[in-house]
N, C-alpha and C positions, 0 to 999 in steps of 0.2 A: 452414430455420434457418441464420444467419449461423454460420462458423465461430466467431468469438468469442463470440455465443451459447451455442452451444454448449461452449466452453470452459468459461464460465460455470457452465453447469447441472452440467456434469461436478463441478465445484471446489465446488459448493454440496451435491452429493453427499453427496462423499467426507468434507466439512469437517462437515457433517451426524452423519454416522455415525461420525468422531471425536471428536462433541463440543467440537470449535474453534469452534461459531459464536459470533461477536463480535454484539456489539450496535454500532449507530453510534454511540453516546455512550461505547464503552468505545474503540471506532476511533481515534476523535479522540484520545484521550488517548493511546492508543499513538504516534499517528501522526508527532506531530514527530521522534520517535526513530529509527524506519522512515525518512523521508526524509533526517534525518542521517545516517544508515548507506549510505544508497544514496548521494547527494552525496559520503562518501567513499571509495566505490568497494566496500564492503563489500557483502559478501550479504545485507539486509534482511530476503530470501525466509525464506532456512534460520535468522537468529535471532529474529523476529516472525513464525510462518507465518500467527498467526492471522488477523495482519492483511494479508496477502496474501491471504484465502482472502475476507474481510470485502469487500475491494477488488473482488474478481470476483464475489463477488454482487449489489453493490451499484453502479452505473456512478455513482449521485452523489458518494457515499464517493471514488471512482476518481478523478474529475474535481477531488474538493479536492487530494487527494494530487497530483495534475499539478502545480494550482499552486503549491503550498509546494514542492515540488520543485525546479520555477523559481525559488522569492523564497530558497530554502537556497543553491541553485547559485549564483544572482546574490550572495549576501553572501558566498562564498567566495571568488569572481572579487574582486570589493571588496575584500575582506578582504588577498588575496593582490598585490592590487599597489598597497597601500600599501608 
């Protein structure tokens, strides 16, 4: 088992038996907030955990998040040197 795998399993665990599991459709909606928070510089992690925990269960879920990530980042860059 891949460490990140294993990361995984560990985070679906614990998010498990705290009753954080997110649904993908509740992900999503969180999620544009999560990558504005992260874009600017903020802890995402500690004030949406759920959907950090959602993220690592899920690698599809993970991979939207990458790219909205990029397209927040890129409108910030844009944004900023106007």
């Amino acid at each position: 088992m891949k460490r990140t795998e294993f990361g995984r399993l560990i985070d679906t665990i614990f998010a498990a038996k705290a009753g954080e599991e997110l649904s993908c459709s509740d992900y999503f909606e969180r999620l544009p907030r999560y990558a504005e928070l992260e874009a600017a510089g903020e802890d995402a992690a500690a004030q949406l955990p759920d959907v950090r925990h959602h993220m690592h269960q899920c690698p599809e879920c993970e991979e939207v998040y990458l790219g909205l990530l990029e397209v927040v980042r890129a409108e910030k860059n844009f944004d900023a040197s106007r």
